[in-house]
C-alpha positions in Angstrom: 187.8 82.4 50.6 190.6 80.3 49.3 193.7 81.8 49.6 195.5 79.5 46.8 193.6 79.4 43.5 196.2 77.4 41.5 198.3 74.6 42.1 201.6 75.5 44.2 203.7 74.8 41.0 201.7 77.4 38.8 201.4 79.9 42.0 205.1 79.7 42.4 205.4 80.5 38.7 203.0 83.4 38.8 204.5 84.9 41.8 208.0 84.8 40.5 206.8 87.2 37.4 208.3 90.8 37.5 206.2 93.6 37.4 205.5 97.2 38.2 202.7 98.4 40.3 202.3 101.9 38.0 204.1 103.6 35.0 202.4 106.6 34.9 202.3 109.1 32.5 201.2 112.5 31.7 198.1 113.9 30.3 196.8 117.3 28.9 195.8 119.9 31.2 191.9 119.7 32.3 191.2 115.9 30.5 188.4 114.3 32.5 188.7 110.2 32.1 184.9 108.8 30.7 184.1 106.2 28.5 182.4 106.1 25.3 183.4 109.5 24.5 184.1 108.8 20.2 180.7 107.2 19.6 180.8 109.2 16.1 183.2 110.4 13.3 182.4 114.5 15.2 183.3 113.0 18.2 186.8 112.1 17.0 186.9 115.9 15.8 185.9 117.4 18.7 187.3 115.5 21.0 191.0 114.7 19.5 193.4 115.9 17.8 193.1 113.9 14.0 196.6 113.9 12.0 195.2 112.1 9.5 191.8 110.4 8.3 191.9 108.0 5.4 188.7 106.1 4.2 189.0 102.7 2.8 185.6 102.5 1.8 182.0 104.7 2.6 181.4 102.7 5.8 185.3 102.0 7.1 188.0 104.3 7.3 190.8 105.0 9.6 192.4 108.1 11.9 195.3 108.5 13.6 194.8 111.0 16.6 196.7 112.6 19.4 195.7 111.0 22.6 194.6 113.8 25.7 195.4 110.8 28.1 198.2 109.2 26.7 200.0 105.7 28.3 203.4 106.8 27.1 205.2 109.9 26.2 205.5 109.1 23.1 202.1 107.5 21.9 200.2 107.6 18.8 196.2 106.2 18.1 195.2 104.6 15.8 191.2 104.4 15.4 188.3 103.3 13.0 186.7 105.8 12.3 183.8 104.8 9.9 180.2 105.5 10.4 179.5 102.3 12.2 181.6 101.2 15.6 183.8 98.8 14.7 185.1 97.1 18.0 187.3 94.9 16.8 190.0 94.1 14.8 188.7 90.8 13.0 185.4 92.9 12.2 187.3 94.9 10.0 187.9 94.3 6.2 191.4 92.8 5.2 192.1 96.1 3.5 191.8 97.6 7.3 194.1 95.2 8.5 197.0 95.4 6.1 196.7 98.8 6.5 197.1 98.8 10.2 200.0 96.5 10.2 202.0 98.4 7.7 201.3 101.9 9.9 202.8 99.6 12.8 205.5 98.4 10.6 206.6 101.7 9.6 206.0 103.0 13.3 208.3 100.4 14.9 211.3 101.8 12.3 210.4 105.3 13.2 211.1 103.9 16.7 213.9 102.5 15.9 215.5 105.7 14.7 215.0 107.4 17.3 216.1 105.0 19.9 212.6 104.4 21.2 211.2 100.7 21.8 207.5 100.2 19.9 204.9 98.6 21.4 201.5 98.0 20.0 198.5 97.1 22.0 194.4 97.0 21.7 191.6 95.3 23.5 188.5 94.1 23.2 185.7 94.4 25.1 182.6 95.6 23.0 179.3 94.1 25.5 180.8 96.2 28.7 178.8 98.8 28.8 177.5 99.4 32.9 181.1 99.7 34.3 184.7 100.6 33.1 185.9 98.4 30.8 189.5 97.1 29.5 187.6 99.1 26.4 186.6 102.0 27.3 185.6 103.1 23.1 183.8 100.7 21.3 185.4 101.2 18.3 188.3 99.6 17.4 191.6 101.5 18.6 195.3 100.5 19.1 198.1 102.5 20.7 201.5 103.0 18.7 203.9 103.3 21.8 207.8 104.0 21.3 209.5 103.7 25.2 212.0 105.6 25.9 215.2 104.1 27.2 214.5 106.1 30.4 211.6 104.5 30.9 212.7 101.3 30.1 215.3 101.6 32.7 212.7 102.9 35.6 211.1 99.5 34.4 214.3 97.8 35.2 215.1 99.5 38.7 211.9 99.1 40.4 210.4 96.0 38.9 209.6 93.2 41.6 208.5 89.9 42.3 204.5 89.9 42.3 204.8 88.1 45.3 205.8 91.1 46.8 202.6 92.8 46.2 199.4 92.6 48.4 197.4 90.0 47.2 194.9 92.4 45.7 197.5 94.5 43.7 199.3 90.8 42.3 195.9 90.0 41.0 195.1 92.9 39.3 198.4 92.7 37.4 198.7 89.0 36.6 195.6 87.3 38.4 195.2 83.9 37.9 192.7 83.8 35.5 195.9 84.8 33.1 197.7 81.7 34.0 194.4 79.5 33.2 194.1 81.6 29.4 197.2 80.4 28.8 196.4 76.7 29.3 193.2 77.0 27.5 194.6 78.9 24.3 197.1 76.5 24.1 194.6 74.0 24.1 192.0 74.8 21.6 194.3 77.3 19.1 195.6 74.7 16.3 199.1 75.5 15.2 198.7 74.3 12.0 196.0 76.0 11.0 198.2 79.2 11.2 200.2 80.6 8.9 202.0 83.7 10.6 202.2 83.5 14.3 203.5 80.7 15.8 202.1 79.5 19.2 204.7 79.2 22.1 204.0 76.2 24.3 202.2 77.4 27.2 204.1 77.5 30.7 207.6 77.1 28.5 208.3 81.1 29.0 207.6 83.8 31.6 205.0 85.2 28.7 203.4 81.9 28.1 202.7 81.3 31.3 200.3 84.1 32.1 199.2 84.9 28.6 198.5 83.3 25.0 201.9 84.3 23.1 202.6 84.1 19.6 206.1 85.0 17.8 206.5 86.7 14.4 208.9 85.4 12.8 210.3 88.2 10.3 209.6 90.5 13.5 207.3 93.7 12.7 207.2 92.9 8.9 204.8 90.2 10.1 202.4 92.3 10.3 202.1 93.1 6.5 201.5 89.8 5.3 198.1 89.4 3.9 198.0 85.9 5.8 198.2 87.9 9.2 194.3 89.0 9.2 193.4 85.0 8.7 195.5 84.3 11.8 193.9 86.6 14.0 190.2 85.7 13.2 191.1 82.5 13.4 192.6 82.9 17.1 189.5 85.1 18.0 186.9 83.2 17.3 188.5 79.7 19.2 189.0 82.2 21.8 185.6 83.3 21.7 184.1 79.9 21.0 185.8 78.5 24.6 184.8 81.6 26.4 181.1 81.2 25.0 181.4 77.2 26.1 182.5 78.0 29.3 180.0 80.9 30.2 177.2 78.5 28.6 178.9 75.6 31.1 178.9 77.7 34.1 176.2 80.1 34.5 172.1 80.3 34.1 170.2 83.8 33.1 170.5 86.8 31.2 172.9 89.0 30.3 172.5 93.1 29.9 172.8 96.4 31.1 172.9 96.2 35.0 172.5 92.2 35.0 175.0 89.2 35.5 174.3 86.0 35.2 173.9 83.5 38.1 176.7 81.3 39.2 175.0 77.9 38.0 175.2 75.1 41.2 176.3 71.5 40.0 178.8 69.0 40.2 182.0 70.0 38.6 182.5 66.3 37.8 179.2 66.0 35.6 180.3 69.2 33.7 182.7 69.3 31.0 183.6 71.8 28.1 184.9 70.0 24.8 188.2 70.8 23.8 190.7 70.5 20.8 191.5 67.1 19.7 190.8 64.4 22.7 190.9 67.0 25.6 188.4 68.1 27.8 187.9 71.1 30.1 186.0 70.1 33.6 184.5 73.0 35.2 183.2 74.6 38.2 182.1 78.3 38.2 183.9 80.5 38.7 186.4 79.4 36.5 189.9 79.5 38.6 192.1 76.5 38.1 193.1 73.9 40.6 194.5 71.2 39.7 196.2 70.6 36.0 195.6 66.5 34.3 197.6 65.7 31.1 194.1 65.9 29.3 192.1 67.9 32.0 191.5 70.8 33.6 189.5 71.1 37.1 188.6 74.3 38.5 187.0 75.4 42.0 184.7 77.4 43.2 185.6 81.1 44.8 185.0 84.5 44.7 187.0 87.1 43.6 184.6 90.2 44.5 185.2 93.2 42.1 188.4 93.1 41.0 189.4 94.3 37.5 192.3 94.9 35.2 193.9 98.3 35.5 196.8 100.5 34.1 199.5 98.5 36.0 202.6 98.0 34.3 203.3 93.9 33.5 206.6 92.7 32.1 206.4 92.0 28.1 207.8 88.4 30.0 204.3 88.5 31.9 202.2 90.6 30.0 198.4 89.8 31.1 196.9 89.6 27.5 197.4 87.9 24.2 200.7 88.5 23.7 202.4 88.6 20.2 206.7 89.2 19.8 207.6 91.7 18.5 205.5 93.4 21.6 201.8 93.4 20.3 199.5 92.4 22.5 195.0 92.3 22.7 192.8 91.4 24.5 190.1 89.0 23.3 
C-alpha cells in the first residue's frame, strides 16, 4: 500500500489540521444504536419524543423531536416527516426549505441568548442501505446544536495535530478523499451562478482545504432568503453530476444490496472526466489524488480497506463535509 496518497504539500496541509479524536456525549438510559428506525410518521411517535409536527402539505410536513442519542447536550432534530422518505434537503419543496432555515435562524439567536454556539448539520446518504451509513434515516434530518462554552473549551485543550493520530484514526477524521472534494467542488461549482453562498477558494483556509465551504454573508439570516434553496440544488446536483462521472469513469458492474462495483483496469492517461470550463479531471480508481496540474488532476491507484466516517470531532477550520459559515455543514 502507498503510504502517501497526496502530494507532500497537500499532506503537510492535511496533517497540520486540528482535531479531536472523540466529543462524546450522553444518551438516554437503555437506547440501542440501529439504523432505519423512522421509516414512518408512527415510527417518529413511537420512537421519539415529537415537540412539534407541522404539515406543509398532505405529502410533506415537518417534526422537531428530542433525540435518545443526542451529539450534544444541547441538541434539537429537525426531521421530514411526511408520508414519503424524503432524504434530502433539495428533494423537498421551497416551502420546506424556508421553513427550515428560519427554525435555524431563530435557533442560532436562542443560542445566542443563552451563551451557547449553534451549529447545524445533515447528511446525505439515501442508496446505503447494507452497512452503517453517514445516514443512518433516510429521511431527511438536521441537528440544531448550541455548544456550550465548556465544551468549546475541552475542544480547545485537547485538540491536536492529525499528524499526531495513527494513520487510521487521521483518515477517518480528515482522510484524503476530503482534501480531493475540495479541489473538485471548486472546480465544477460556478460562482456566478449563485446567489447566497459564496465559494471560498479551495486550499485558501484550513476549511477549504479539506471540505467545500461556502460563507453567508448576512450570517444565519442567510438562511431565510428564498434564493438559498436555488443555491443548494444547484451545488447538489454539480456535486452529484462529478460523483456520477467519476464512478461511471472508474468502475464496471452493478450496484445493490450486498454488491460493489468492480475497480475498472485501464490507463489513467486514456481516462478523463470533463470538468467546468476548460478543465479536466484524469483518473485512476480509486480516486485518491496525487499529483495537482493547473488544469488537471491525476489520481493513483490504492486501497483503503474499510474505512468510514465516524463520530470524530473535526475542527469547523477542517470540518470533513460541505461546510457553510455560519457553521452549517452536509454531506452530499
Amino acid at each position: 500500500m502507498t503510504s502517501r496518497l497526496l502530494p507532500q504539500h497537500l499532506e503537510d496541509r492535511r496533517m497540520n489540521l486540528r482535531v479531536l479524536d472523540s466529543l462524546p456525549a450522553k444518551g438516554y438510559p437503555g437506547y440501542v444504536n440501529r439504523t432505519g428506525r423512522l421509516r414512518t410518521v408512527s415510527h417518529l411517535y413511537d420512537r421519539t419524543t415529537v415537540l412539534g409536527h407541522v404539515a406543509i402539505s398532505p405529502d410533506e410536513a415537518y417534526a422537531l423531536t428530542n433525540k435518545s442519542a443526542p451529539h450534544a447536550l444541547y441538541e434539537i432534530m429537525v426531521i421530514s416527516a411526511g408520508a414519503t422518505q424524503r432524504p434530502g434537503l433539495h428533494d423537498h419543496s421551497p416551502e420546506f426549505v424556508k421553513a427550515f432555515g428560519v427554525m435555524a435562524d431563530v435557533f442560532a439567536d436562542h443560542c445566542r441568548a443563552y451563551d451557547l454556539t449553534p451549529v447545524v448539520s445533515w447528511s446525505y446518504d439515501p442508496k446505503t442501505l447494507d452497512r452503517e451509513s453517514i445516514q443512518g434515516e433516510k429521511r431527511f434530518h438536521a441537528h440544531l446544536v448550541g455548544r456550550t462554552q465548556a465544551e468549546r473549551a475541552t475542544v480547545g485543550d485537547r485538540n491536536v495535530r492529525a499528524g499526531q493520530l495513527t494513520v487510521t484514526r487521521a483518515r477517518r477524521i480528515v482522510e484524503e478523499a476530503s482534501v480531493l472534494g475540495s479541489l473538485l467542488s471548486a472546480d465544477c461549482v460556478d460562482p456566478d451562478a449563485l446567489r447566497v453562498l459564496r465559494p471560498v477558494p479551495a486550499l485558501s483556509t484550513h476549511t477549504a482545504t479539506a471540505t467545500a465551504q461556502f460563507l453567508l454573508p448576512n450570517g444565519w439570516t442567510s438562511l431565510t432568503d428564498p434564493a438559498l434553496f436555488d443555491d443548494l440544488s444547484y451545488i447538489h446536483s454539480k456535486l452529484r453530476r462529478t460523483y456520477d462521472a467519476i464512478v461511471g469513469t472508474c468502475t464496471i458492474g452493478a450496484t445493490g444490496m450486498w454488491k460493489r462495483p468492480l475497480i475498472r483496469d485501464f490507463d489513467a492517461d486514456e481516462c478523463e472526466v470533463r470538468g467546468r470550463g476548460h478543465r479536466d479531471v484524469r483518473v485512476s480508481p480509486p480516486l485518491m489524488l496525487a499529483r495537482v496540474c493547473p488544469g488537471q488532476l491525476t489520481f493513483q491507484r490504492v486501497d483503503l480497506g474499510g474505512v468510514f466516517p465516524n463520530q470524530s470531532w473535526c475542527d469547523p477550520e477542517s470540518a470533513s463535509a460541505v461546510f457553510v459559515e455560519p457553521p452549517l455543514k452536509w454531506a452530499l
